[in-house]
N, C-alpha and C positions, 0 to 999 in steps of 0.2 A: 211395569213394576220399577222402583227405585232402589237403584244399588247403594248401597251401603261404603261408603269407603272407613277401612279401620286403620288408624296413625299406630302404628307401634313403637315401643324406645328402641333407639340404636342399641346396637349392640355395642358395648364395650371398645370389641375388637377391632368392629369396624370402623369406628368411629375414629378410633387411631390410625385406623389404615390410612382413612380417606385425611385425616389432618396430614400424613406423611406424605400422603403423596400429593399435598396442595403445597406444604413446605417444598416441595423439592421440585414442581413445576419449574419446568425451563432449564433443570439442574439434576434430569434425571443421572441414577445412579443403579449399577446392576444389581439383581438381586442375587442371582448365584456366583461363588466363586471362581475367579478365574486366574490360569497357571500359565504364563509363556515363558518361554527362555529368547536373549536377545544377547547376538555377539557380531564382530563387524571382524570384517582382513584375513580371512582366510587363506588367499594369495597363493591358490595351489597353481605347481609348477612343475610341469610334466619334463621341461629341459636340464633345470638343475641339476647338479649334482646331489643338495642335499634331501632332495623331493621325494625318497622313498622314507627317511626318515621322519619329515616335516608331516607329510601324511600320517602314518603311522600315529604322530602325537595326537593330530586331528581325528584319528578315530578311537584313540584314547578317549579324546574330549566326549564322544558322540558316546562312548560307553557310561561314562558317568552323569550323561544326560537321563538316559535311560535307565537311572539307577534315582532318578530325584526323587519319583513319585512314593510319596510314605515317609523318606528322610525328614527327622525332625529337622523343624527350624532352630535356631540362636534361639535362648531365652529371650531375647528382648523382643522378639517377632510373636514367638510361640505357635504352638500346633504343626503340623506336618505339611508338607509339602504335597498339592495336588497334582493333578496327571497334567502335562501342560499342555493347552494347545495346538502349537506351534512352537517350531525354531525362528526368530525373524533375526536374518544375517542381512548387516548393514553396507553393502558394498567390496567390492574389492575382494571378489571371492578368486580370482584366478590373476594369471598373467596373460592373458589375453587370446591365447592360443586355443585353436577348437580342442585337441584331446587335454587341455586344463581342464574345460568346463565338463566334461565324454566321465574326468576322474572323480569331480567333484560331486555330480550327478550319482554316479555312482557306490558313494560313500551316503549322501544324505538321502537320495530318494528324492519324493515329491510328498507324496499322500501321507508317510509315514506307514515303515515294516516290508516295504519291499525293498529296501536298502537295509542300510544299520541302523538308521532310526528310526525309531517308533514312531515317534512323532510326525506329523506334516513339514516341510521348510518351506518358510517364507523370503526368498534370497532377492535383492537388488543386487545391480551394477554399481560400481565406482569406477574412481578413473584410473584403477588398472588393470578394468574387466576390456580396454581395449575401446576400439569404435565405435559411434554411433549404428544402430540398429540396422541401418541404411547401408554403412562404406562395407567394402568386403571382408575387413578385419572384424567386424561386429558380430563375432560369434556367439559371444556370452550372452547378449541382451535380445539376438534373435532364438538363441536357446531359452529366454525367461518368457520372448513370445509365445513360445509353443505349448508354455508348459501354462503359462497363465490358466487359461480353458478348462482345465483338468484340479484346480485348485478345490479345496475344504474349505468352505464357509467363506464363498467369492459374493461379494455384492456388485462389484463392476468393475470393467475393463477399458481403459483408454480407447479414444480411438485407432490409434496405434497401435496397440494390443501391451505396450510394455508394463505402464504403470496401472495398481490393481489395489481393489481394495476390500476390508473382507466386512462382516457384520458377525458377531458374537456374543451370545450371551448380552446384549444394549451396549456393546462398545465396537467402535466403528476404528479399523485400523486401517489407512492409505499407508502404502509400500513408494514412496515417491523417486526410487533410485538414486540417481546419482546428485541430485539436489532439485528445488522446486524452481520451478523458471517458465517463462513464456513461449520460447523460441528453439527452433532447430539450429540457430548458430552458433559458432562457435565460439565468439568473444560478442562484448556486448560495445557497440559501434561508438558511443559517443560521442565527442567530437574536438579531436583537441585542439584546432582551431579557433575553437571559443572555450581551450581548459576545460575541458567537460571530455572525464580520462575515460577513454575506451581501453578494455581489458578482452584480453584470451585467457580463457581456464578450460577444465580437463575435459570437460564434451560437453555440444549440447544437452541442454536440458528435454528435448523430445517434447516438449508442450507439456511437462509433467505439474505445472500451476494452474492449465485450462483443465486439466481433468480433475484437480484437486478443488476447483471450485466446484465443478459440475458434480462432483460423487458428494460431496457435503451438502449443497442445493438439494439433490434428490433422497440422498438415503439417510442425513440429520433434519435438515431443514433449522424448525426452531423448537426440536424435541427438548434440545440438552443435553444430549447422549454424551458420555464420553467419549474424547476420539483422541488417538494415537498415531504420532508423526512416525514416518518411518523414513531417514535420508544419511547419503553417507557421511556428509559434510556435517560439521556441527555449526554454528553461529558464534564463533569470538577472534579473538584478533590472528591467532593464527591462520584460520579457514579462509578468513577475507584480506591473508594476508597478500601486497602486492610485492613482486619482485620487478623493481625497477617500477615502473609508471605503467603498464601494459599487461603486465600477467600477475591472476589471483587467482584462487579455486574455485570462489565464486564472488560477487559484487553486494554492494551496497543497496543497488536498484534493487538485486532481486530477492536482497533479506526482506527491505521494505513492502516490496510485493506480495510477499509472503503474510506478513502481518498484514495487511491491509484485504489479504484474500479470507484470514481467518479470523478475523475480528467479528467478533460474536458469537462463536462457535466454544463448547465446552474443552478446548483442545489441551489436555490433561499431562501432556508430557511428547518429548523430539525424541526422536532413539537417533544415534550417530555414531560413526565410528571414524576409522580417517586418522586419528593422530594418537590410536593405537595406547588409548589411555583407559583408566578405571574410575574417571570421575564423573563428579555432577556439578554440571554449572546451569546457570540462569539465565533465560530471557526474558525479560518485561513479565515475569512474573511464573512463566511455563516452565517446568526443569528439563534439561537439558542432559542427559542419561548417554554419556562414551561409554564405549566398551569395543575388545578387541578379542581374537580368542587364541592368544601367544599363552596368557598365563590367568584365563579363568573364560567364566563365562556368567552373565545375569541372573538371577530367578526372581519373577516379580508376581506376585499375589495380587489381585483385585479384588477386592473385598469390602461393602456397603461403600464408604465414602473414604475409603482409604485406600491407596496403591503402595504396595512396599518392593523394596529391590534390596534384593541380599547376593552379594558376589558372592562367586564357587570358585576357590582355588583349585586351580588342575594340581599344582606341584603336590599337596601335602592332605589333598580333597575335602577340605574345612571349610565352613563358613570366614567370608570376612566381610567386608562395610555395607551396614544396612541402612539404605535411606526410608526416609516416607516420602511422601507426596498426596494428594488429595484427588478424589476425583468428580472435583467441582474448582477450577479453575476455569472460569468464565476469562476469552480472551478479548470481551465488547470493552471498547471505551468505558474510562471509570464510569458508573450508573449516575453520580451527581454533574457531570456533562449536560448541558444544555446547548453550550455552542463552544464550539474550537475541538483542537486547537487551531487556531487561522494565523496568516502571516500579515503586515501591513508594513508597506515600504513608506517611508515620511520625505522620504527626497535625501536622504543624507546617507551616502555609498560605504559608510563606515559600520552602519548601525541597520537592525532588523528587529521589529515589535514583535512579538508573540501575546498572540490573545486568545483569551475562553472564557465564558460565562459558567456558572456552577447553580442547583436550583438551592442553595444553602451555602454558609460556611463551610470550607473545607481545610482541613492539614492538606497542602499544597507540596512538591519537591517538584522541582526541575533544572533538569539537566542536560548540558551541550557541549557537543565540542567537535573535532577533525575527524577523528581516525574509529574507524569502523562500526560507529553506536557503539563505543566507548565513553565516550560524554568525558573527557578528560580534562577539558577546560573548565568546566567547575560545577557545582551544586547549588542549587537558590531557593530557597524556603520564600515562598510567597505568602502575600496575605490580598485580599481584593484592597484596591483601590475604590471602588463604588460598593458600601458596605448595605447597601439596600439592593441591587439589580445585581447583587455576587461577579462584577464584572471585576478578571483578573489582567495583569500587562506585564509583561518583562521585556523590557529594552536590550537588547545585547549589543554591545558597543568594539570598539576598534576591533571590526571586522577587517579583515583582511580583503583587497578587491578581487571579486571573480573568483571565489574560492567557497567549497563544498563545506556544509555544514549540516549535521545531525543533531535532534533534540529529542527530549523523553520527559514526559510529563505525567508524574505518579500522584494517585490520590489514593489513600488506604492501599489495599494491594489491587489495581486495577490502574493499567498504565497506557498512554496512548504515544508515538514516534512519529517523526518526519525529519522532512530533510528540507535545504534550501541552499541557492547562489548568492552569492551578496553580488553588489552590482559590482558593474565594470568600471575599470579606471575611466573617470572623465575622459581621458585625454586620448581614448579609444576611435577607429574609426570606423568598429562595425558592432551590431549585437542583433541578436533577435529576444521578440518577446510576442505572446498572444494578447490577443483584442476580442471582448465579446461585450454583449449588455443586452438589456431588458429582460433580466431575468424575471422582472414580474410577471412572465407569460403563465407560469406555473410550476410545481415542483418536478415532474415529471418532464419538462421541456428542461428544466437545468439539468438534473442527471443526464437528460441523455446528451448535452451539449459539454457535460462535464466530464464523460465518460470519451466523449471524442478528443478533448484537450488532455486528455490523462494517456490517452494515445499516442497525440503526437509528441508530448514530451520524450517517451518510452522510442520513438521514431530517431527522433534528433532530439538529446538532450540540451540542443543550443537554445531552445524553446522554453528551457526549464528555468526560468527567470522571473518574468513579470507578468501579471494578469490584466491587462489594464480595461478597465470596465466604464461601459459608454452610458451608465445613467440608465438610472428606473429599475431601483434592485428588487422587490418587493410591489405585490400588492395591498393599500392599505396599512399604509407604515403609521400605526397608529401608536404603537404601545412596544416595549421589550418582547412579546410574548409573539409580535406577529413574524419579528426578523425571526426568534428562535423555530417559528412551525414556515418559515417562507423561504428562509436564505439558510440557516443553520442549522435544516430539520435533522433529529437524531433518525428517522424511518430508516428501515433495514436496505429499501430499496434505492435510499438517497447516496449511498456510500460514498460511487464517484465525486461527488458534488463536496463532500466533504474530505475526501480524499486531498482534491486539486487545494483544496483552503490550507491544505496542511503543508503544503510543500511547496505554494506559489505567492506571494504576497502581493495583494491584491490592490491597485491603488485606481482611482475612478471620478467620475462624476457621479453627484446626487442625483443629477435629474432632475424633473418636474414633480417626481411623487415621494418625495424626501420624506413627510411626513413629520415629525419634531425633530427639528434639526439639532438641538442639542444632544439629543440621541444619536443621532448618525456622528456627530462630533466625536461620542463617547466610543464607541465601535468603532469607527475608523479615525483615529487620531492622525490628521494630517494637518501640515501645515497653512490651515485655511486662516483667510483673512476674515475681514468682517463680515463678508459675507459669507457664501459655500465655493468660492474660489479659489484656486491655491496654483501652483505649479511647481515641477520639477526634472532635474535633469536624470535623464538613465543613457550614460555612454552619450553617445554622437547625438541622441536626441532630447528634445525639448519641448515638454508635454506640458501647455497650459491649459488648467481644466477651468471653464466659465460656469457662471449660475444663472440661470434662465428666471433663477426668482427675483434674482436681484437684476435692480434698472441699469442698464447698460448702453445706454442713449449717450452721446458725445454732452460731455461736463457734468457725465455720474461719476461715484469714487470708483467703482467696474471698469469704467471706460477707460478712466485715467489709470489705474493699475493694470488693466492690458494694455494701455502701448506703449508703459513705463516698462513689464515684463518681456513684451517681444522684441522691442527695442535694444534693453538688455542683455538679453538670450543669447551666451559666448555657443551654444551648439552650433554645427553646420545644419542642422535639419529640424523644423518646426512643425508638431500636428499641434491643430486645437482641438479640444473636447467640450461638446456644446451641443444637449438637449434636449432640442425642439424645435430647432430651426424649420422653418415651413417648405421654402424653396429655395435653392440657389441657380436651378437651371438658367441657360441663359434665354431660355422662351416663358419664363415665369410670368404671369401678370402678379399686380397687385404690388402693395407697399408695404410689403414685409420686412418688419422693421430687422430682422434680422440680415437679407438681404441687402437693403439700405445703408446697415451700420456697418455692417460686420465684412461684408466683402471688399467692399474698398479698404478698409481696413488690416484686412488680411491679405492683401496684396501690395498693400503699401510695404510692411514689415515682413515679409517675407515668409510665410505660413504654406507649409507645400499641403497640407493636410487638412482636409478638417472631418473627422470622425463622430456621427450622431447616433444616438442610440434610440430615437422616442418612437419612429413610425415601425410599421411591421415589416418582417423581412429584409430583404437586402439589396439593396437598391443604391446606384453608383450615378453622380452625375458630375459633369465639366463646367467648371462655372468661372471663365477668364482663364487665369493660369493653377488655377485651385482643383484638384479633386475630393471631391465631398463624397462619403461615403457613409451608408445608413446600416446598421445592422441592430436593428430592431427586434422587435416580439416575434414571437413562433408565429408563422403564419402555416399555411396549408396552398403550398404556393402550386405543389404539381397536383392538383386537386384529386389527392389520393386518399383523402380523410386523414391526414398526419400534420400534424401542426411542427412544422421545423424552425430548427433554431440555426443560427451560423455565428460562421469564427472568424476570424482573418488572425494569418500570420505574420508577423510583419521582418521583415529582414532589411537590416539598412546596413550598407558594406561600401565605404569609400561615397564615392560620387552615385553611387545608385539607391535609392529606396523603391523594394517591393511592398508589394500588401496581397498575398495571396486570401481568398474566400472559398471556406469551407461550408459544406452545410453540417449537419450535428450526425450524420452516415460518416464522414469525412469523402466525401466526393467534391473534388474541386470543382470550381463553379465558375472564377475569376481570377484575373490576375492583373493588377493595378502596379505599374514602373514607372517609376518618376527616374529621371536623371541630369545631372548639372555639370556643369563645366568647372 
């Protein structure tokens, strides 16, 4: 028998359901109302003198907590006030002492009603809950361990047990303590041997940026969900403030890490406390919500696609300032991004190119400057320069040398940040910078070789310099549209890969698979000659890059401008960049014209280097007084089914040049010294 299928008309209702929820894909938003309270410095203090009375105020506070649910709002809010969730206190709840935390404990509870409050508390560490979870003074934050376990509406726990995070009603809150950061140390190393400022501030971080990737990986993904910072530091000039050159609360590296961790994610609003204030400030577009609980405490509403926060005066128990906020603040790269923003060094130690592609015109702002993604040095309203391929450029000029720089680049309200070194005074005798190439292997072979250079910077920020690229960036360098899906893919999983473009300027050879060189011109503005040749000094060295396309046989203009340039060349140390070169071993057969030309050549003029990017994997040979080094295409060298990539770092210090090799795991592999008299 034949079944019958009968089409009915939508329903009205549904049909708006289903349009709403196709609008808001990616942007989900809760359906039902939600109520928390948020205050930060509690700072109870069982030694004091004044600790019976300070308390006492503090459970004043906890009574008119428990007095909110039903209290109308302000007219300008309206309706009444629901039952809240939670209490989330933002660090700094004691003086570090175990019977602090024995009083504290005992005033808020856990779950909420076996103490004074109804509610659950949600409480972090700050830096005067005392030590690391580990030292024997870390009472408070092995006391937050314990209690984690036993938590209302837990979606996961660090591996540590410290940092936690909950799921609500489609809002997703991470507790991240004392600030988000990578590391269990205590100041972040830097190096100031190469002016790259290492800092001590108030405790490790606990790894509390490793779990804050992994609970958004697993319990957002690419819902859209709203989600909620919870840390004690805030992000502005005070929190990152340094005293003297060495001590800050917390760093520059690890605001940036931060954004870089949650780009993409609907992350809706920071809770902070720390400097004991009642305001709201901005980051790159996310509000930024102080609170302290001396002289009030938060109440914020979630509600459809709106977040509201209306302070509660302890002193006089009145409403006062009531912000809004949205709960669709998308933190991804503006959406008209195609590529950047990226860095390109042109040889001139004064100056640093910023670049990005747009798939349209766009109202353009960006901004830079010294001191703490403050951008103080100025503002720049850009327009493209290429009014068909939306390709954008800002030159920043009399840099200062070897000196830290932040930038921000807003399009509507959707903003992207980095950071970069200007180079070293010429007249320098040591630097370091990394070395990769052939990223044509594929996009997944650059992330994960991108992800290992975004490593060791974070290792030794002396690294955080130059990217210098050994040719063959792309496969199929046909058109604008292939660098954008090949070198400057927006994919979620490419991050690192765009990460390092944003904080490392990138200067290199074309290679052999350049593709329309006018393009590559346009994307990488360097000071190329007539052919794809160019050269430049960085510090003690002197990087001449050759064109494999162009003829370079003795009485080509190639020829003659390389041994007018090495000639030239006031550095003590010379690499060449060049390829395709076939062989240089010194058991080579054959008449390899590169062989033929190029090494007597490079041994005449003095060339300690010469770095090739064209074959696969990484491969080193001796050829007279020359080391030639290959670091080529992902190959699958430990025949593991893993196509890997490699790095080399290069360090040149007085009379010595290394060249250490990485593979894209970072497992040393090699290690390449040259040294002179």
């Amino acid at each position: 028998m034949k079944k019958e299928t009968t089409i009915r008309p939508c329903n009205p209702r549904t049909l708006f359901l289903l349009c709403w929820v196709i609008a808001f894909f990616g942007h989900a938003v809760p359906g039902e109302e939600i109520t928390f309270i948020h205050i930060g410095d509690t700072h109870y203090d069982t030694s004091a003198a004044e600790h019976e009375e300070k308390r006492a105020a503090l459970q004043r506070a906890i009574e008119k907590m428990n007095a909110i649910p039903g209290t109308l709002y302000p007219e300008q809010v309206g309706g009444v006030a629901g039952t809240p969730m939670g209490v989330f206190i933002v660090g700094d709840l004691t003086e570090a002492k175990e019977s602090d935390f024995a009083a504290f404990a005992e005033d808020w509870g856990l779950a909420g009603g076996e103490a004074l409050l109804d509610f659950p508390v949600y409480e972090g560490a700050g830096n005067h809950d005392g030590r690391p979870s580990t030292h024997p003074n870390g009472h408070a934050r092995r006391a937050i361990i314990e209690r984690n376990p036993k938590r209302p509406h837990l979606a996961s726990i660090s591996e540590n047990g410290l940092h936690y995070a909950l799921d609500y009603k489609g809002v997703h809150f991470v507790q991240l303590n004392e600030y988000a950061g990578m590391d269990n140390d205590e100041r972040y190393p830097g190096n100031p041997e190469y002016k790259r400022k290492g800092q001590s501030y108030g405790n490790p971080a606990e790894k509390s940026l490793q779990f804050l990737r992994r609970t958004l990986e697993e319990n957002v993904g690419d819902s859209g969900r709203p989600v909620i910072l919870f840390q004690h530091y805030s992000i502005d000039g005070w929190s990152l403030h340094a005293w003297g050159n060495y001590l800050a609360w917390w760093t520059e590296e690890h605001v940036l890490r931060l954004w870089e961790t949650i780009q993409g994610y609907n992350v809706i609003a920071l809770m902070a406390g720390h400097d004991h204030s009642h305001r709201v400030s901005e980051w790159n577009g996310i509000p930024v919500y102080h609170m302290d609980a001396v002289r009030g405490f938060a109440v914020y509403r979630i509600q459809g696609d709106e977040m509201v926060r209306v302070v509660r005066n302890l002193e006089d128990d009145t409403w006062g300032t009531v912000s809004r906020g949205s709960t669709t603040i998308n933190s991804a790269s503006p959406a008209e991004l195609v590529q950047g923003p990226y860095l390109v060094y042109d040889g001139d130690p004064s100056s640093m190119t910023v670049l990005w592609r747009t798939d349209r015109e766009a109202e353009v702002e960006f901004r830079w400057g010294r001191e703490q993604f403050q951008f103080e040095v100025g503002e720049v309203e850009v327009r493209p320069h290429d009014g068909e391929k939306f390709l954008y450029r800002v030159v920043l000029d009399e840099l200062e040398p070897n000196a830290h720089y932040t930038y921000q680049l807003q399009i509507g309200d959707a903003y992207d940040i980095g950071m970069f070194y200007s180079a070293p005074e010429p007249e320098t005798d040591k630097v370091k910078f990394l070395v990769y190439g052939s990223t044509s292997s594929g996009l997944a072979e650059l992330e994960n070789v991108s992800r290992a250079l975004y490593d060791h910077i974070y290792e030794d920020p002396a690294y955080h310099s130059i990217l210098l690229h050994s040719g063959n960036w792309i496969p199929d360098a046909e058109g604008i549209r292939d660098w954008d899906e090949h070198f400057f893919s927006r994919k979620s999983f490419a991050r690192h890969a765009r990460h390092i473009l944003a904080r490392m300027p990138i200067v290199g050879a074309a290679g052999t698979e350049v593709g329309d060189p006018a393009l590559f011109r346009e994307l990488f503005p360097y000071n190329l000659e007539a052919g794809m040749y160019y050269s430049f000094q960085y510090g003690p060295v002197h990087v001449t890059v050759m064109d494999p396309g162009s003829d370079y046989s003795e009485g080509s203009a190639q020829h003659a401008w390389l041994v007018n340039d090495l000639t030239e060349a006031a550095a003590p140390w010379k690499i060449l960049v060049y390829t395709g070169i076939h062989s240089w071993s010194d058991d080579a057969e054959g008449g390899d014209e590169s062989r033929q030309v190029l090494l007597p050549l490079c041994e005449e003029l003095g060339v300690d280097m010469v770095i090739d990017g064209r074959v696969g994997g990484y491969q080193r040979q001796k050829a007279g007084e020359i080391d030639y080094i290959r670091l080529g295409a992902a190959t699958d060298n430990e025949g593991d089914g893993l196509r890997r990539m490699y790095y080399g770092a290069m360090k040149v210090e007085g009379s010595t040049m290394t060249l250490e090799i990485f593979d894209d795991t970072r497992r040393a592999l090699d290690t390449v010294e040259l040294w002179r008299d």
